[in-house]
Residue, then its C-alpha position, 0 to 999 in steps of 0.5 A: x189662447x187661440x191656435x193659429x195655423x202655421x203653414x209655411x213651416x210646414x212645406x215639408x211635411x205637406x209634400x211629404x203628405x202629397x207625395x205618399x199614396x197611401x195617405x188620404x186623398x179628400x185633403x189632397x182633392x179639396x186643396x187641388x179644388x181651392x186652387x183651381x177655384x182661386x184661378x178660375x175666372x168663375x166665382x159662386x158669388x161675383x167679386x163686383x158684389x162688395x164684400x160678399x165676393x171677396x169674403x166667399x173667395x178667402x173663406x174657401x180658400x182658408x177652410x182648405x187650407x185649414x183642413x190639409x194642415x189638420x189631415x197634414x198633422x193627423x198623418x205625421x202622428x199616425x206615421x210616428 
């Protein structure tokens, strides 16, 4: 059965994450990259592309997402 992220109940936990210093700072500087890239009105691949540009956008977007839950989770284990 696959695994599925389940961020939203994790809030807590990954500000726990972003608030500790001594917890790694990739998750943190590509989560603060997705975020801007999803703001940012520049895209590598324009959204008037079909398809393509949207797919780029969200693909980046859950790839972070993904990585800050999994460095999320990896830092609670070691913090037991």
């Amino acid at each position: 059965m696959p695994r599925t992220i389940k961020l939203w109940p994790q809030w807590k936990n990954i500000w726990r994450f972003f608030t500790d210093k001594s917890s790694d700072w990739k998750p943190k500087a590509l989560a603060g990259a997705a975020l801007l890239y999803l703001l940012w009105p520049i895209d590598l691949i324009p959204d008037f592309i079909p398809l393509f540009g949207w797919l780029e956008d969200i693909g980046f977007d859950v790839i972070a997402a993904w990585y800050l839950v999994h460095a999320t989770n990896k830092y609670l284990e070691k913090e037991k």
